[in-house]
ZAVEX-860298 format. One record per residue (C-alpha): residue in three letters; x, y, z. Coordinates in steps of 0.5 Angstrom, whole numbers, padded with zeros to 4 digits, always signed. Layout:
N
alaXYZ ...
This chain:
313
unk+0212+0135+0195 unk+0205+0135+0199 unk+0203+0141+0202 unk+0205+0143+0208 unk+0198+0145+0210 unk+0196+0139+0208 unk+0192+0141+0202 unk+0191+0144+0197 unk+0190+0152+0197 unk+0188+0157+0191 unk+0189+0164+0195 unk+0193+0165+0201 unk+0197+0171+0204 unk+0204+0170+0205 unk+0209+0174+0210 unk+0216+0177+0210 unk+0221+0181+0213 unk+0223+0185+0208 unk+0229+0190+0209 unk+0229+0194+0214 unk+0225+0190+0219 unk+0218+0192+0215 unk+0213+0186+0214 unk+0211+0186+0207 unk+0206+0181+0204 unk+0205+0176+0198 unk+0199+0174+0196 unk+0198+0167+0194 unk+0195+0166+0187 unk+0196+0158+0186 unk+0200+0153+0189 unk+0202+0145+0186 unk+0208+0141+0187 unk+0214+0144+0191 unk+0213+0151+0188 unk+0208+0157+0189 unk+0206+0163+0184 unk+0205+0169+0190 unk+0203+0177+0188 unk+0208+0181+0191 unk+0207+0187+0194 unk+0209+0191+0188 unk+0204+0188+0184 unk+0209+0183+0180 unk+0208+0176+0180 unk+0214+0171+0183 unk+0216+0164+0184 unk+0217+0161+0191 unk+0220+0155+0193 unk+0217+0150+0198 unk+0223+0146+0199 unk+0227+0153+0201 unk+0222+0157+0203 unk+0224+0163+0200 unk+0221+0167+0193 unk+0225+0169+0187 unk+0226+0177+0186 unk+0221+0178+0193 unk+0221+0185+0194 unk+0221+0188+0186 unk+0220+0183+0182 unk+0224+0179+0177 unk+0223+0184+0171 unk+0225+0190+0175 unk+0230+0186+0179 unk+0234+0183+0174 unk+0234+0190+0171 unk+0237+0194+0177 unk+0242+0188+0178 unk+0245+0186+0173 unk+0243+0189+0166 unk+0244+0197+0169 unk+0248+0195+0174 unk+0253+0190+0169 unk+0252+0196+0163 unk+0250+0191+0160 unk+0249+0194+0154 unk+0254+0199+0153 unk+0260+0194+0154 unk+0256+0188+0148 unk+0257+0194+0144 unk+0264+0195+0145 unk+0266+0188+0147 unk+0269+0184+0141 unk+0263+0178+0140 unk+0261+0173+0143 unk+0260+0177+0150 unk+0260+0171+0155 unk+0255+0171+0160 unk+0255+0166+0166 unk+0248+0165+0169 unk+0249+0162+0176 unk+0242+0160+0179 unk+0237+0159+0172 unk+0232+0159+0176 unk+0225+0161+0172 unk+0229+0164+0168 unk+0227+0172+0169 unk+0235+0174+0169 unk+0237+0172+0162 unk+0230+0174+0159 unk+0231+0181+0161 unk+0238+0182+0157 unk+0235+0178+0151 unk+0229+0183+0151 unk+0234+0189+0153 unk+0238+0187+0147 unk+0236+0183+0142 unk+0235+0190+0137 unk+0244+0191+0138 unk+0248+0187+0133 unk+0252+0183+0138 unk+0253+0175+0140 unk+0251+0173+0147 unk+0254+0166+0149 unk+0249+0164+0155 unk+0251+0159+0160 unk+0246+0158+0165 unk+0247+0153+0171 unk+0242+0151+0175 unk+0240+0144+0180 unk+0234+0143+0178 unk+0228+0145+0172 unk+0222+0144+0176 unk+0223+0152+0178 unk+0222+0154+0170 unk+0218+0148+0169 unk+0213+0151+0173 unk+0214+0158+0171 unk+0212+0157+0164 unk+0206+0154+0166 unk+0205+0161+0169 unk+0207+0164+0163 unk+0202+0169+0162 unk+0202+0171+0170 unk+0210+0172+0171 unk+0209+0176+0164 unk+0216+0177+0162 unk+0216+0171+0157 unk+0212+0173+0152 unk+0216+0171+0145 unk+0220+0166+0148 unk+0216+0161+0151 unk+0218+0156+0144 unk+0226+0158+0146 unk+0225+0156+0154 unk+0221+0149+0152 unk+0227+0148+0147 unk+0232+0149+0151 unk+0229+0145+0157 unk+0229+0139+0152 unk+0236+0139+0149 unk+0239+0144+0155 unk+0242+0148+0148 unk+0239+0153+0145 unk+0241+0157+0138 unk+0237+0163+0135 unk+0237+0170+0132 unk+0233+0175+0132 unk+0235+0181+0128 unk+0242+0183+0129 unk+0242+0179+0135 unk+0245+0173+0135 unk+0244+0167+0141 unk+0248+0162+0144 unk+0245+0158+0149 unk+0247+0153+0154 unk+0244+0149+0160 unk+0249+0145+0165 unk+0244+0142+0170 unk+0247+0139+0176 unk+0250+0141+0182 unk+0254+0148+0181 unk+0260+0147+0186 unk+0261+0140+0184 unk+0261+0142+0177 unk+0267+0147+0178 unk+0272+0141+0181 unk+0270+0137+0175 unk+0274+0136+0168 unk+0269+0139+0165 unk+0269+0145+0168 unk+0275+0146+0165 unk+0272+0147+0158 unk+0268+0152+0160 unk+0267+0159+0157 unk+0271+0165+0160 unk+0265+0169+0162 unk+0266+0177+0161 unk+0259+0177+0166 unk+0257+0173+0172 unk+0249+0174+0175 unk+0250+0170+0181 unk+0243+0169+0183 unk+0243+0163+0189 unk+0238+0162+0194 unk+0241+0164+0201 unk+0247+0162+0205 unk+0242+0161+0211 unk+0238+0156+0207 unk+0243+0154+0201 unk+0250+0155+0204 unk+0254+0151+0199 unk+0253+0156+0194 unk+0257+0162+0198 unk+0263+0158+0201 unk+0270+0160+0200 unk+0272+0154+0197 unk+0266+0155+0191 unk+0268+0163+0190 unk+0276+0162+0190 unk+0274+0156+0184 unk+0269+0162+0180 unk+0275+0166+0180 unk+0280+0161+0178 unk+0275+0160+0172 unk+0277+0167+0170 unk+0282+0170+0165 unk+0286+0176+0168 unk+0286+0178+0160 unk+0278+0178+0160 unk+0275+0183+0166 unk+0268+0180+0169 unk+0264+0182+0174 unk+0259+0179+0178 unk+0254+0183+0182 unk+0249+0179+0187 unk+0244+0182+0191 unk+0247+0181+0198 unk+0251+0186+0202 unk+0253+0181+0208 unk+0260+0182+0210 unk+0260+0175+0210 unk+0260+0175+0203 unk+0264+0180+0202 unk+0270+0178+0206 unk+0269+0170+0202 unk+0269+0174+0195 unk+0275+0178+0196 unk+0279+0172+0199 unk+0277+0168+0193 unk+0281+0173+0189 unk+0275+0179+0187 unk+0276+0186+0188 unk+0270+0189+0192 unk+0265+0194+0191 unk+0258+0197+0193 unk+0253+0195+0188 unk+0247+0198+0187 unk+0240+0199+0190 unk+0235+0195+0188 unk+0227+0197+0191 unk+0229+0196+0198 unk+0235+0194+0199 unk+0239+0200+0200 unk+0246+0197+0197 unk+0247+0190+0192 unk+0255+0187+0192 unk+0259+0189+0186 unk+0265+0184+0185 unk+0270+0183+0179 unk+0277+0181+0177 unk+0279+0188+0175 unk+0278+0195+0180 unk+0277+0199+0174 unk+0270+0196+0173 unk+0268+0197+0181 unk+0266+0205+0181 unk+0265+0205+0189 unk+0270+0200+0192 unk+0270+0197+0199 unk+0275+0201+0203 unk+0280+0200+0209 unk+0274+0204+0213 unk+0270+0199+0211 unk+0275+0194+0214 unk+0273+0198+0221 unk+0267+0195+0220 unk+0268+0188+0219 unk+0273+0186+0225 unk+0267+0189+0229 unk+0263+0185+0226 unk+0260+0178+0229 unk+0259+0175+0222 unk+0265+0176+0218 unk+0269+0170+0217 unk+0268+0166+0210 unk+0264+0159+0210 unk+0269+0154+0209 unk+0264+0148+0208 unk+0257+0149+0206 unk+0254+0149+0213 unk+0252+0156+0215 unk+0254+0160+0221 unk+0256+0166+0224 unk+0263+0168+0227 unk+0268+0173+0227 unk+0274+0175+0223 unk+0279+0170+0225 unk+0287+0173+0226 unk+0289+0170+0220 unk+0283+0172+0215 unk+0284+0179+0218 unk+0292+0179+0216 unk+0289+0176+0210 unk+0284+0182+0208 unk+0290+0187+0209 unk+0295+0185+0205 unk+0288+0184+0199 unk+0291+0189+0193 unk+0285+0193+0194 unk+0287+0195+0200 unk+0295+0196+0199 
């Protein structure tokens, strides 16, 4: 992808509005092709996409957002420990790879078995983040695994007590889960959903997608899936595609995540029928039934819907 400028650039200084409507700033370190590397106001380093205009973990880092998000908040480590292996982690969104390299390193001192299915459309994100491998800092040790499993997109290992199982599915995420193979996946106990924007990448967030992740689920294995957004768009889709809905942590300067599973017991602050308050007030609610982003209010049918969901029973 040619730059946008129409040049090549070393430094620059990138904007955002982070949440709350305060201007944060990225530094830009290097650029090539369709990706960025950019210093965040944390002093982190992350990757930014050209084609969607968007950077991975921008407010934190990757490091300490994968940490927040999904390692604490899914007590990863408390529920490897009294799982019976192999403990199945969904990783929908590789990305440049920060999520899964963070529950490796957290854990790869536990005796436990980690089946590993990442889905991504695209390796061009990894591809460029190993290239900035010293920069990005949290692939030290695992460089060889990242190369090999960009090669064969299946990759097994053990270090110490910790054993690995790793797999790539490369393609289009939504078309896969209709697919026959679909079928032959993984039951995951944990899911890090991890997708660019409904406002740039809606096919990611629609009903149809969801209502399909949880029909991956088995009712006998209980899964959650915690994500950084707190729409309520978001959390009306995923509690009509099956989930049970809570508040999910902070992470940096976001005050609140979103927590979804397929069993109450895993959600320590559910959404409640004051919650419900909220949503028939709001004007971007009703869940994005085709992969075309809009903002609408609850529809009748969705609000009747909601109130017979068993949370709210």
């Amino acid at each position: 992808m040619s730059e946008p400028w129409g040049l090549e650039l070393d430094a620059c200084l990138l904007f955002f509005l982070a949440p709350g409507g305060r201007l944060k700033q990225l530094t830009l370190v290097h650029s090539g092709g369709g990706y960025k590397l950019v210093k965040l106001a944390s002093g982190a380093h992350s990757v930014h996409s050209l084609l969607y205009g968007e950077t991975f973990h921008p407010v934190i880092g990757p490091v300490a957002e994968a940490e927040a998000l999904y390692l604490r908040q899914l007590k990863l480590i408390e529920r490897l420990q009294r799982t019976p292996a192999p403990f199945v982690l969904w990783d929908v969104g590789l990305g440049a790879a920060a999520n899964v390299l963070v529950v490796l390193r957290a854990t790869q001192q536990l005796p436990c078995s980690l089946h590993i299915v990442s889905f991504e459309q695209t390796l061009e994100p990894l591809e460029f983040a190993l290239q900035h491998a010293e920069s990005l800092g949290y692939f030290h040790g695992y460089q060889d695994c990242l190369h090999q499993l960009l090669r064969d997109h299946r990759l097994c290992f053990r270090h110490v007590s910790q054993t690995v199982n790793w797999e790539l599915h490369l393609g289009d995420f939504p078309t896969l889960l209709t697919q026959p193979l679909a079928a032959a996946l993984p039951r995951p106990h944990a899911i890090m959903f991890d997708a660019f924007s409904p406002a740039t990448n809606p096919g990611m967030w629609t009903l149809p997608l969801l209502a399909n992740i949880f029909r991956q689920l088995d009712p006998a294995r209980p899964c959650a899936l915690p994500t950084y957004s707190r729409s309520t768009m978001l959390r009306v889709t995923l509690l009509l595609a099956g989930f049970f809905v809570g508040i999910g942590h902070a992470t940096g300067e976001k005050e609140e995540t979103t927590f979804a599973a397929n069993n109450l017991d895993l959600i320590e602050e559910p959404l409640d029928r004051h919650w419900l308050g909220r949503v028939r007030r709001s004007s971007s609610a009703e869940p994005l039934r085709e992969p075309v982003y809009r903002q609408a209010r609850l529809s009748a049918e969705t609000w009747e819907k909601l109130q017979q969901h068993p949370q709210f029973c």
